[in-house]
C-alpha positions in Angstrom: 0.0 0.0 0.0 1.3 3.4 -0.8 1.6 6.3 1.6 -2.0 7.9 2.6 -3.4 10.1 0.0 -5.3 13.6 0.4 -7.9 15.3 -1.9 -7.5 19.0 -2.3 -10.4 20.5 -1.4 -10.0 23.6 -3.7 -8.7 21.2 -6.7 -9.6 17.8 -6.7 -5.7 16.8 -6.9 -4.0 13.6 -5.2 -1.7 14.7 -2.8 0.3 11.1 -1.3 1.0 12.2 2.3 4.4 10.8 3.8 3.4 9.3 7.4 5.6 11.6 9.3 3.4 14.6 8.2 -0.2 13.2 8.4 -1.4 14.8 11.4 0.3 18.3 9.4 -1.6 20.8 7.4 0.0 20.7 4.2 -0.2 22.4 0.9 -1.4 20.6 -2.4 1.1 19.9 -4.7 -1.0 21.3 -8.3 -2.4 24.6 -6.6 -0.7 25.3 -3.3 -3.8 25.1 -1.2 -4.0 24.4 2.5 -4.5 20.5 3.2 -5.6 19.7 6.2 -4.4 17.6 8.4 -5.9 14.0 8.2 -9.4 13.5 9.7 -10.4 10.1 9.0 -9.7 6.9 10.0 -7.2 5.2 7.3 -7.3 1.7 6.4 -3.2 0.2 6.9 -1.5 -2.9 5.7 1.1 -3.9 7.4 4.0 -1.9 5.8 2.1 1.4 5.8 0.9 0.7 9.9 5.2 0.1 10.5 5.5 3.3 8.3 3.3 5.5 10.5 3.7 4.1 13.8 7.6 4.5 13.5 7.3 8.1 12.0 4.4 9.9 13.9 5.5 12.8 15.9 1.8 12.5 17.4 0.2 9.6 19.1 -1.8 6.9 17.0 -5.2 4.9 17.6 -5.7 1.8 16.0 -9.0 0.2 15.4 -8.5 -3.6 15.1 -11.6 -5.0 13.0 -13.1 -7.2 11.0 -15.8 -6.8 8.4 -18.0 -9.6 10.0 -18.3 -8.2 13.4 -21.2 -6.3 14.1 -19.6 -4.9 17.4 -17.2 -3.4 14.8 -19.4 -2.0 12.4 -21.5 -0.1 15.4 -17.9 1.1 16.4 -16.9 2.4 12.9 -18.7 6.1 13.2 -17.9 6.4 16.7 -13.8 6.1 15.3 -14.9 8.7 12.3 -15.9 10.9 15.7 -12.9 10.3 17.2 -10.7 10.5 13.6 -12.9 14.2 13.2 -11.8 15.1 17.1 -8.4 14.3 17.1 -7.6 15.9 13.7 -3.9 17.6 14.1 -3.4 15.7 17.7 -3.5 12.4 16.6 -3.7 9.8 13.6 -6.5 7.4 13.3 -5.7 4.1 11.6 -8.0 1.1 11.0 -6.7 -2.4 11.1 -8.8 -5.2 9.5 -7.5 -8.7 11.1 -8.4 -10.5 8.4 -6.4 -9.1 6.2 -4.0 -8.9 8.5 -3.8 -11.1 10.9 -0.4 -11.0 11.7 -0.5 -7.4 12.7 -3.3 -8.5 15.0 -1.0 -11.8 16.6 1.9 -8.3 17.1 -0.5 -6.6 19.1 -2.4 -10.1 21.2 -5.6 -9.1 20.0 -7.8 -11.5 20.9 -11.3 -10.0 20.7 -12.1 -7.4 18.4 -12.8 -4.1 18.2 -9.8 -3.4 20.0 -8.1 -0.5 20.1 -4.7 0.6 20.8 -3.0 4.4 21.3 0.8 3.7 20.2 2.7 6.7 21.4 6.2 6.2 20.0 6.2 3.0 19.4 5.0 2.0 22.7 1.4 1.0 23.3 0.1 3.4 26.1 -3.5 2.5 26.2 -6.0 -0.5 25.4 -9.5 -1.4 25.3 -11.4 -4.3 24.0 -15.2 -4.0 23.3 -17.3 -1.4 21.8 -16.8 2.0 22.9 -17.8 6.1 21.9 -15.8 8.3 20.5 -15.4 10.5 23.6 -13.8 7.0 25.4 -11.3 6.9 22.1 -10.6 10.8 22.8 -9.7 10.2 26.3 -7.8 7.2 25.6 -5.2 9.2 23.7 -5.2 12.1 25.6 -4.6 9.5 28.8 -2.2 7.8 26.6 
């Protein structure tokens, strides 16, 4: 997977976002408008989660998911709340465990949705189970 892309608002343009800078206001690349920062969850593989985790001046949640559990799916718009929230403080990534389930064994998940605030590189919160997007919030401002 390549690095996160963002639509310019102004232009319609691609801009690829390198993972240090996601949480950064940027400017597009075809008519030098303001980008801003990342405010949706983004769906990882492995390589681009390593990317991000490893390069992220800011703390990251992770939602571990799957597409068959309803639990998860009743969780998904409470992490676009949380992705909307924490826009600048913090990225939000989504992790689907059956895509990639050895990303899931790295991290024990054992019941999903899980989620995870890496700070970095460390794991500084965790919480299984369905929660709200003020819980998610607080879990990375705890973390």
């Amino acid at each position: 997977m390549a690095e996160p892309v963002r639509q310019c608002s102004a232009c319609g343009a691609s801009n690829r976002v390198p993972a240090a800078h996601m949480a950064d206001a940027g400017r597009c690349g075809r008519c030098k408008a303001t980008l801003a920062a990342v405010s949706v969850p983004v769906d990882v593989d492995e390589a681009t989660f390593d990317r991000i985790v490893q390069s992220s001046p800011v703390p990251v949640l992770v939602d571990f998911w799957a597409p068959w559990c309803g639990p998860c799916r009743m969780a998904a718009p409470e992490v676009k709340k949380a992705a909307q929230q924490l826009q600048g403080e913090a990225v939000v990534l989504k992790v689907n465990t059956e895509d990639h389930p050895r990303l899931a064994a790295r991290f024990g998940v054992r019941g999903i949705p899980m989620f995870a605030v890496i700070d970095h590189g460390q794991v500084t919160q965790e919480q299984s189970g369905l929660v709200d997007a003020r819980r998610l919030v607080a879990m990375v401002h705890a973390g």
